[in-house]
C-alpha positions as CSV (number, residue, x, y, z in Angstrom):
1,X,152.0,-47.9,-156.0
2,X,150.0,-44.8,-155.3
3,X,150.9,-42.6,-152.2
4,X,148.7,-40.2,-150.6
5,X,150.5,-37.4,-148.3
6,X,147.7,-34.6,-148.1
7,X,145.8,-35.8,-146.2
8,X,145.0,-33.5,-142.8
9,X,146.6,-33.7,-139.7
10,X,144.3,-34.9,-136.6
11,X,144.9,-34.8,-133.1
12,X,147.2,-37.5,-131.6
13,X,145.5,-39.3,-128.9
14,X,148.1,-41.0,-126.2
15,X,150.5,-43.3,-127.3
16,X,152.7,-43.3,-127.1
17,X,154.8,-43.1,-128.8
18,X,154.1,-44.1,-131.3
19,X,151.2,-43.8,-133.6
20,X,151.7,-44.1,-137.1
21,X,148.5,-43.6,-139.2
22,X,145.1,-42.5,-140.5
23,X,143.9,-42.1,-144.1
24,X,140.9,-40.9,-146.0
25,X,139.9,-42.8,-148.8
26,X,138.1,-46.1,-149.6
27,X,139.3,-48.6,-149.2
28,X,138.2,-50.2,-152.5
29,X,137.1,-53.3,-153.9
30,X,139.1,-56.1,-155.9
31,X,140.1,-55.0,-159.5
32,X,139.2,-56.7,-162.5
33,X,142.8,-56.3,-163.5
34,X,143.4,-59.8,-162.2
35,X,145.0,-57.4,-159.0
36,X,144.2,-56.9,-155.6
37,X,143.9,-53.1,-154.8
38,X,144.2,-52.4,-151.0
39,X,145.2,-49.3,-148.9
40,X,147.5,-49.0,-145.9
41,X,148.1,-46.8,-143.5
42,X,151.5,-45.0,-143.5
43,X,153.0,-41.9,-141.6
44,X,151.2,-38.9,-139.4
45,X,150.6,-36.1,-141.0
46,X,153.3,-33.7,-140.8
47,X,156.1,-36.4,-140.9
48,X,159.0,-34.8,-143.2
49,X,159.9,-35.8,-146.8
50,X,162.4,-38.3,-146.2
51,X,160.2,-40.5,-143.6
52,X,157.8,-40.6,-146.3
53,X,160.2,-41.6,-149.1
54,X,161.5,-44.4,-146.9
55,X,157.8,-45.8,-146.6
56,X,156.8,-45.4,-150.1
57,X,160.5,-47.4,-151.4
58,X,159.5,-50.1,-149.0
59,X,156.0,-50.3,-150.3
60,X,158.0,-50.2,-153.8
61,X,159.7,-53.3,-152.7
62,X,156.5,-55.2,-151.7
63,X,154.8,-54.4,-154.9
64,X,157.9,-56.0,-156.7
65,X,157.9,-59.2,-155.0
66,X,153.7,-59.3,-155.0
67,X,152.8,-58.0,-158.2
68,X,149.3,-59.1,-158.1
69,X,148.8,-56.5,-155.2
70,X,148.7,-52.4,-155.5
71,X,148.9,-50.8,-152.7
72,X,147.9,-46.9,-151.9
73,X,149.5,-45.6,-148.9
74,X,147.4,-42.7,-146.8
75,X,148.8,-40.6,-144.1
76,X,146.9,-41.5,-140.6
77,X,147.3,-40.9,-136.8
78,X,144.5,-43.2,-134.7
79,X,141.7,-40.8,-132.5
80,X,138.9,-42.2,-131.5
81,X,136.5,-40.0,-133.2
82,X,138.2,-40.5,-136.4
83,X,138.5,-44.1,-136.2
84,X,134.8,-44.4,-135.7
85,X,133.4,-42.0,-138.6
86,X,135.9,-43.4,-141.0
87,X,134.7,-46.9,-140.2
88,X,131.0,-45.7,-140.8
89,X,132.3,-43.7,-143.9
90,X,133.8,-46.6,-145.3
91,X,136.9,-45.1,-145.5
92,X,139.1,-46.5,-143.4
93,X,142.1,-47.7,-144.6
94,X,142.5,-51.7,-145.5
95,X,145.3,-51.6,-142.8
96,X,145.9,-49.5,-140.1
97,X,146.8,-49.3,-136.4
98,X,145.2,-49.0,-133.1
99,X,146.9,-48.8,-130.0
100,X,147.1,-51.6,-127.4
101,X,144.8,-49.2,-125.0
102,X,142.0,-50.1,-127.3
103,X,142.1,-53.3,-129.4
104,X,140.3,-54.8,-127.2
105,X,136.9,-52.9,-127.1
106,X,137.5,-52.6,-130.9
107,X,137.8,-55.8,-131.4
108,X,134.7,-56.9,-129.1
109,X,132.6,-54.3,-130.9
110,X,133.3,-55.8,-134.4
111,X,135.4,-53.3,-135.8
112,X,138.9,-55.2,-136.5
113,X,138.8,-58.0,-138.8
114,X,139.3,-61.0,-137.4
115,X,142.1,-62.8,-139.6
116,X,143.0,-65.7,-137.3
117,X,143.2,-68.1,-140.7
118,X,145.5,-65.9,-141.9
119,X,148.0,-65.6,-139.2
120,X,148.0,-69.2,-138.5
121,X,149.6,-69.4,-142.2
122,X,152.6,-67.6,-141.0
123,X,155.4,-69.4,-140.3
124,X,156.0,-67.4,-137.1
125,X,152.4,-68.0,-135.7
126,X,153.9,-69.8,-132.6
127,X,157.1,-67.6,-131.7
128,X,154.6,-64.5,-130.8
129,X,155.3,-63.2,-127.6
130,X,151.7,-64.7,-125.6
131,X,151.4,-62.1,-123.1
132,X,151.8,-58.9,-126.3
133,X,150.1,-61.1,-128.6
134,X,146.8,-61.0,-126.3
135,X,146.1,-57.6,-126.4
136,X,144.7,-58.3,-130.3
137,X,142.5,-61.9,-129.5
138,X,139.5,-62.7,-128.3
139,X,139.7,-66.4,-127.5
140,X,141.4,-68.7,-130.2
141,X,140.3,-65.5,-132.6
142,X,142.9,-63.3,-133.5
143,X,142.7,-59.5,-135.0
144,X,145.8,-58.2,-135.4
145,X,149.4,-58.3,-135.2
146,X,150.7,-56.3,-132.8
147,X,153.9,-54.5,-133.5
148,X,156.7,-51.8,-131.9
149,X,155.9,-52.7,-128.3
150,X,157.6,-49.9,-125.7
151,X,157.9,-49.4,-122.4
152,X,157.5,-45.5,-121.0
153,X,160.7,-43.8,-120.4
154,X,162.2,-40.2,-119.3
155,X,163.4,-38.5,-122.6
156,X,166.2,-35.8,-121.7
157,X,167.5,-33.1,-124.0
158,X,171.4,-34.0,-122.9
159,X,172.6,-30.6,-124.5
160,X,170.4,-28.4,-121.9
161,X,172.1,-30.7,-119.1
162,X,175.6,-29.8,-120.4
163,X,174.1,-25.8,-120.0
164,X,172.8,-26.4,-117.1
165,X,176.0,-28.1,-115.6
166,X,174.6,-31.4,-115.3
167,X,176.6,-34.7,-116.5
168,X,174.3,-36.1,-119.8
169,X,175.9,-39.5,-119.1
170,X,174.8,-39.4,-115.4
171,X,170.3,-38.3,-116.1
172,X,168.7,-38.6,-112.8
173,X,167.3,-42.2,-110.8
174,X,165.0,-41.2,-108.5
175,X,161.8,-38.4,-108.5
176,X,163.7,-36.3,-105.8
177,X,166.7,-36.2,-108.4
178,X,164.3,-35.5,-111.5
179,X,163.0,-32.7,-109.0
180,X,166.5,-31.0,-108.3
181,X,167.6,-31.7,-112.2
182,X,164.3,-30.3,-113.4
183,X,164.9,-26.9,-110.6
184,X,168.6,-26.5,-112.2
185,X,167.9,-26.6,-115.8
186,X,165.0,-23.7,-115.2
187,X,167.0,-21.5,-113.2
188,X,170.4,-21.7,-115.8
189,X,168.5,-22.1,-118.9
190,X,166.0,-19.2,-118.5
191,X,162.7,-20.2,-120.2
192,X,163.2,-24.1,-120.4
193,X,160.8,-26.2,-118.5
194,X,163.0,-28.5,-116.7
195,X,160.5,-31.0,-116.5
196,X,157.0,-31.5,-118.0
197,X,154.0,-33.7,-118.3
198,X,151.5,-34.4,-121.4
199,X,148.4,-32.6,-120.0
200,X,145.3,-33.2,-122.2
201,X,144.1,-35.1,-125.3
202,X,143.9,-38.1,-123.0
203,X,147.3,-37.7,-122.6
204,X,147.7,-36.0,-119.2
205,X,146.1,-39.1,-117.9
206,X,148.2,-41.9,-119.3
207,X,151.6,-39.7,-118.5
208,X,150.2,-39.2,-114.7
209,X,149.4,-43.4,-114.7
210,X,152.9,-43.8,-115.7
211,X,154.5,-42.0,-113.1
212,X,151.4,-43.5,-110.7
213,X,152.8,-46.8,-112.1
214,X,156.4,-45.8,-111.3
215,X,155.8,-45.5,-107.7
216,X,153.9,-48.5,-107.0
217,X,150.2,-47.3,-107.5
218,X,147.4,-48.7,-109.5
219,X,144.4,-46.4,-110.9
220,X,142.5,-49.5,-111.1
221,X,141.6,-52.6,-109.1
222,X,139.9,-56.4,-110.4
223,X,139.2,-58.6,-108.2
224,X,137.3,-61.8,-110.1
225,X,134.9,-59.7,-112.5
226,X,134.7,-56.8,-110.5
227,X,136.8,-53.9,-111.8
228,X,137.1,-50.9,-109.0
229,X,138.4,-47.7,-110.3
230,X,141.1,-46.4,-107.8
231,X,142.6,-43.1,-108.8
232,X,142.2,-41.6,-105.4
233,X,144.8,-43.6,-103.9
234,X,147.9,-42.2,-101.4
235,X,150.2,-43.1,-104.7
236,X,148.4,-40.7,-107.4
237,X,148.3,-37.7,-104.6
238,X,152.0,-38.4,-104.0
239,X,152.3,-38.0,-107.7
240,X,150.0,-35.0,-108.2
241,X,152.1,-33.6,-105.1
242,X,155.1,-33.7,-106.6
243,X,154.2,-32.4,-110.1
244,X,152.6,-29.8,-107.9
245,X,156.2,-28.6,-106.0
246,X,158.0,-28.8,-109.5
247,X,155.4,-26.5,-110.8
248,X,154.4,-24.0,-107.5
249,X,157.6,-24.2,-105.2
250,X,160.6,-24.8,-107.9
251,X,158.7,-22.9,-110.8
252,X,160.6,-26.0,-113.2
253,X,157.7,-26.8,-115.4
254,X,157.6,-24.0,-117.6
255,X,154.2,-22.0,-118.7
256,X,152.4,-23.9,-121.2
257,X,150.3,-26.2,-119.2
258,X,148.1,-27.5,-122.7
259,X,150.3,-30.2,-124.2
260,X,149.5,-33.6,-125.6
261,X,151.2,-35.4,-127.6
262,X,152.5,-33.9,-130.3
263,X,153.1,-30.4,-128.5
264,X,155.2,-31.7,-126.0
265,X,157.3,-33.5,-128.8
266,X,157.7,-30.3,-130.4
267,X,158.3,-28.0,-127.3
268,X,160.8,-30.8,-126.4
269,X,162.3,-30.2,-130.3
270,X,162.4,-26.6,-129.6
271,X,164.3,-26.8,-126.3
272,X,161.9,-25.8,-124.2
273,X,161.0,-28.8,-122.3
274,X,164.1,-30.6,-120.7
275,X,162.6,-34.0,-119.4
276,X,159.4,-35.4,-119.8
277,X,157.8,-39.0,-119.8
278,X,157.9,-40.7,-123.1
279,X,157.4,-44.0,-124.9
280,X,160.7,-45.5,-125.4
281,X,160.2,-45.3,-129.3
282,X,159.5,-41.3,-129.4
283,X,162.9,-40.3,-131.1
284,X,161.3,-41.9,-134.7
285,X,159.0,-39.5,-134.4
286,X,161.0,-36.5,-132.6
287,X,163.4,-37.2,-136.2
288,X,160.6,-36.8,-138.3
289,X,158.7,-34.2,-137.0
290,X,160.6,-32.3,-134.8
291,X,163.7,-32.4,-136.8
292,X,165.6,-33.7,-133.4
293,X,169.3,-34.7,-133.4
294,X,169.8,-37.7,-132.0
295,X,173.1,-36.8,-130.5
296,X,171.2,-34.4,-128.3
297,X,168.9,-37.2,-127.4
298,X,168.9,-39.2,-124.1
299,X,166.7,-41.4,-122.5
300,X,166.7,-43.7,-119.1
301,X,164.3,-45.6,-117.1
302,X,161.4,-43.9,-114.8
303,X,162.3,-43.9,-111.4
304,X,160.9,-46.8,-109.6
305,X,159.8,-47.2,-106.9
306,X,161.3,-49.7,-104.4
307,X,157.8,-51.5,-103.8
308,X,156.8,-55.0,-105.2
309,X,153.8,-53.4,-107.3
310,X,155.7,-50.8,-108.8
311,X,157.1,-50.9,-112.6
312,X,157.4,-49.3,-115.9
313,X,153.7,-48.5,-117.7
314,X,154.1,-50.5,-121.4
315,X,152.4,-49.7,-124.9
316,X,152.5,-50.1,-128.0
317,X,150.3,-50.7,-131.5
318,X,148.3,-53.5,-133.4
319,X,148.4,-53.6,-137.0
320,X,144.5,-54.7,-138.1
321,X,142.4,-54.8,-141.1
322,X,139.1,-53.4,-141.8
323,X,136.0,-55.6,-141.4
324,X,134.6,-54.1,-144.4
325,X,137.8,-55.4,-146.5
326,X,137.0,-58.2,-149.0
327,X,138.6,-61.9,-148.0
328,X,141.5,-61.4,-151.1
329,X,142.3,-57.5,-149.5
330,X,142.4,-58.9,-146.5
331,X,144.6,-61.6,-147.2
332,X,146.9,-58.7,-149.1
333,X,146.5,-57.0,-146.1
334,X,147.9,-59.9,-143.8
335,X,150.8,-60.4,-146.4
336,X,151.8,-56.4,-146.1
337,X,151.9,-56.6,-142.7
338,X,154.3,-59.7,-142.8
339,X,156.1,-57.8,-144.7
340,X,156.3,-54.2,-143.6
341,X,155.8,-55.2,-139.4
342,X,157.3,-58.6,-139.3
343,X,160.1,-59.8,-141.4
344,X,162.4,-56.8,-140.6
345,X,162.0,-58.8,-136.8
346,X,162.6,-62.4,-138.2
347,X,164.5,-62.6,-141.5
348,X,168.4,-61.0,-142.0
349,X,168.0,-59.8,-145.4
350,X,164.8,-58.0,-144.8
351,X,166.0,-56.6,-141.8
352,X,169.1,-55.0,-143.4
353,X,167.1,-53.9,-146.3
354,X,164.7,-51.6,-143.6
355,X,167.2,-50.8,-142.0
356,X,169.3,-49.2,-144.7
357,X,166.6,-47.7,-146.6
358,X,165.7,-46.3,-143.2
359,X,169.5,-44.9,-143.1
360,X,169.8,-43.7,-146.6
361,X,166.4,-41.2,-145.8
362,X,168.2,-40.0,-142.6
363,X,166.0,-42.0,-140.3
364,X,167.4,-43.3,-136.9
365,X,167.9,-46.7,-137.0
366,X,168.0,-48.3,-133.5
367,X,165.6,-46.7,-131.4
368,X,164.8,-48.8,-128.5
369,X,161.7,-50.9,-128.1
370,X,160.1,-53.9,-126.6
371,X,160.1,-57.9,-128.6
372,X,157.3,-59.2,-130.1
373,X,159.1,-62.4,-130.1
374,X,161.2,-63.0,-127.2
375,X,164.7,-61.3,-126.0
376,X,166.9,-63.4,-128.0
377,X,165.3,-62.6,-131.3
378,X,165.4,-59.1,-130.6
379,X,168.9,-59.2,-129.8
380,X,169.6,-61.3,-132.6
381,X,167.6,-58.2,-134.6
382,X,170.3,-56.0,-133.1
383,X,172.9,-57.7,-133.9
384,X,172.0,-58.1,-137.6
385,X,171.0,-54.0,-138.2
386,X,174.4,-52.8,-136.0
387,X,175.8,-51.5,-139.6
388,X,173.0,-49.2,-139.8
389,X,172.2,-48.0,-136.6
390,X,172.9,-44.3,-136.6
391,X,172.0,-43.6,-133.2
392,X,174.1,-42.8,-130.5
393,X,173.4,-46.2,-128.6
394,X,175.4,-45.1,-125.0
395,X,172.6,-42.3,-125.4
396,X,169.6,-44.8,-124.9
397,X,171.9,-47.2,-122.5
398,X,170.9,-45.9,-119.5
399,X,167.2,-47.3,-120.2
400,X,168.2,-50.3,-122.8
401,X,170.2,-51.6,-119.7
402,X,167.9,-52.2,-117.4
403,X,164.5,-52.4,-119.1
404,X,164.3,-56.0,-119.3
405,X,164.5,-56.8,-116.0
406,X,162.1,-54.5,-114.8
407,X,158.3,-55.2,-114.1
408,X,156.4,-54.5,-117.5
409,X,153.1,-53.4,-116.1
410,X,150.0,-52.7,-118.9
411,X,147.5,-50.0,-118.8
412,X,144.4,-50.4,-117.6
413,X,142.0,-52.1,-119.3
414,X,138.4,-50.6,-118.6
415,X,137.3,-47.3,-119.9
416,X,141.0,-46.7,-120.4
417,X,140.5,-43.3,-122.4
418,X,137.7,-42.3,-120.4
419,X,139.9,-42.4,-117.3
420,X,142.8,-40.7,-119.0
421,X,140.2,-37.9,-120.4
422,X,139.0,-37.5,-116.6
423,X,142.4,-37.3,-115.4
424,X,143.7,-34.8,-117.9
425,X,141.7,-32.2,-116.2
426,X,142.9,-33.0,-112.6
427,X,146.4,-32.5,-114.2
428,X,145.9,-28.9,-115.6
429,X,143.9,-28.5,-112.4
430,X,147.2,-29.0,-110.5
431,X,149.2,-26.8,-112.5
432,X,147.2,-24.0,-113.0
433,X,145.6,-23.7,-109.4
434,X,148.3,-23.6,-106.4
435,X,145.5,-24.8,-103.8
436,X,143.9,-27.2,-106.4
437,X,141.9,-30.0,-103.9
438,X,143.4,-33.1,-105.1
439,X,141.0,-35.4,-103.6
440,X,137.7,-33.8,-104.2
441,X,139.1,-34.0,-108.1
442,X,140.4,-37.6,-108.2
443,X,137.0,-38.6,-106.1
444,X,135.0,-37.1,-109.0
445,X,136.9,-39.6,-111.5
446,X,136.3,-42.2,-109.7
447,X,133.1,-41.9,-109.4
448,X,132.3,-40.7,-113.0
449,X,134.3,-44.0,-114.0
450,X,132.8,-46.1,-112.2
451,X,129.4,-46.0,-113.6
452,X,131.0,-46.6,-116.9
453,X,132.5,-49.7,-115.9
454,X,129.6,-51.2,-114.0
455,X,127.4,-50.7,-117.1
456,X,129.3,-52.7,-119.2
């Protein structure tokens, strides 16, 4: 086993959560060794020492039990840019991920692999959740496994509550409450934004869907084959309003009005943003990047809405393999992610074994997601990891309870990054200009949208 960890850091576009990934070198041809050589994605950049040894000991234990196949692990976060001039390059890793947002385009454009034969070999084929499994098939055709589902959350720093003289085990359930919270914590705890959205990257647009979401809106339409894009809707003002009053009339949302990603993960690290909208998978990465105590962590549901349409924005990532991988990498490729995505989900023993390497490299174990499979399997998952979660699990409860019976709701599915690039500027436009014109703004992405979607 060969691991790469140099390799630079790129910007993180929207996921959130969530996006393991990127890499920079071939990714090889068969050996004449009698072994299959193939690359896989591993961590983002910048992810500490002890993620890394975690992944490399698991990709120890793969090697072991397939010894015909050597694997070389690069460092990768998914951007679009990237994606594409790796592909060209021929340098894109044998396996990496993509998020749900864009598997489909990928897919249609002939740039995932389609490895339906190999799937169908699993044992598990059938037991895949239809309605996650669809964001990676075209058809019958299938190009990848998707993996670490989550459904967007509010993250909450419970140790600026307690300074703030707010109850941790009590976080707020409706936007008025996030409001007043938000207006607390920045008038106790000088300098902390009590409340903060993602703002560019693509970012500012998928956090300001989610809360759109939330309240019952929709910043698109289909009706047959017609897609209308809808961003200038009552719901997204009411949205934009409010961000508006937290920023301009409570002066809650701090100064630093450029974050994606990664810089609000690592403002929210530094204690300077209190609550902001996250995937419900961010602490993995908050642990091993922003060196986050999970005892300080705390996350609940959204507020939503009381309205038949409204419901929590979901997400998540699809393992796939390069079209330019040979069939026997790409049947290595399939077996890795069995092994690495899968089995921890399906089989005891493997599950244990992730989870306590995972726990030995002072990873959490536990973080909340979404199941590939069904409830009961993820429960049973639970159950079988609970001597190795190292997570304080009342922290999460206050989402965990109640997430599965809410209304899962997926992004939208034309131009998806498009729109959320448009919208990132009517974001900052709302919280750096007090009499920023709200409608003019979202008009403009409608209409700038639109054409994209009727050319298609």
């Amino acid at each position: 086993m060969k691991s790469r960890h140099t390799v630079a850091a790129v910007a993180a576009v929207a996921i959130a959560g969530a996006g393991l990934l990127a890499g920079c070198s071939s990714s090889g041809q068969d050996s004449g060794d009698g072994k299959v050589r193939i690359t896989v994605a591993s961590l983002i950049p910048g992810s500490d020492k002890a993620a890394f040894t975690a992944f490399d000991d698991r990709v120890k234990e793969f090697e072991k039990a397939n010894p015909d196949i050597d694997i070389t692990a690069e460092e990768y976060q998914w951007t679009g840019p990237t994606f594409a001039t790796q592909l060209a390059g021929g340098t894109l890793p044998d396996v990496f991920n993509v998020p749900f947002t864009d598997s489909q385009s990928l897919l249609q454009a002939g740039q995932l692999a389609d490895i339906t034969a190999e799937v169908e070999k699993l044992p598990y084929a059938d037991k895949f959740n239809e309605n996650v499994l669809a964001v990676a098939k075209d058809g019958d055709k299938i190009y990848g496994i998707p993996y670490g589902p989550y459904a967007m959350g509010l993250s909450y720093n419970r140790q600026l509550f307690q300074q703030a003289g707010l109850d941790p085990d009590k976080p707020p359930t409706t936007w008025d409450e996030v409001r007043q919270y938000a207006k607390t914590i920045s008038e106790k705890v000088p300098g902390v934004a009590g409340y903060m959205q993602m703002t560019q990257g693509n970012t500012g647009g998928w956090e300001l869907t989610t809360t759109v979401y939330a309240r019952g809106g929709r910043m698109e339409t289909t009706d047959g084959d017609k897609t209308t894009v809808t961003t200038n809707n009552p719901v997204t003002k009411e949205a934009l309003q409010w961000l508006h009053d937290v920023r301009w009339e409570d002066n809650a949302a701090g100064s630093n009005f450029l974050l994606d990603w990664s810089g609000i993960n690592q403002a929210f690290g530094a204690g300077q943003v209190a609550m902001y909208p996250s995937g419900s998978d961010v602490l993995t990465s908050l642990v091993q990047q922003n060196n986050v105590d999970p005892a300080n962590y705390g996350l609940t549901m959204l507020p939503v809405a009381d309205d038949a349409d409204a419901g929590v924005l979901v997400g998540g990532n699809v393992a796939a393999v390069s079209p330019k991988s040979s069939q026997k990498q790409k049947e290595a490729a399939v077996k890795w992610i069995d092994f690495y995505y899968m089995q921890k989900l399906l089989d005891q023993d493997q599950a244990v074994a992730d989870a306590k390497v995972l726990a030995k490299s002072d990873q959490p174990v536990g973080v909340p997601t979404l199941p590939v499979f069904d409830k009961a399997t993820y429960d049973q998952n639970m159950e079988w990891i609970k001597g190795e979660v190292n997570i304080p699990l009342e922290n999460v409860a206050p989402f965990t309870g109640p997430i599965f019976d809410a209304n899962l709701v997926p992004e939208p599915n034309k131009h998806t990054q498009e729109l959320y690039g448009a919208l990132d500027s009517v974001v900052q436009a709302v919280l750096t200009d007090k009499n920023a014109d709200i409608d003019a703004l979202l008009t403009k992405v409608d209409t700038d949208i639109q054409k994209l979607v009727d050319a298609d």
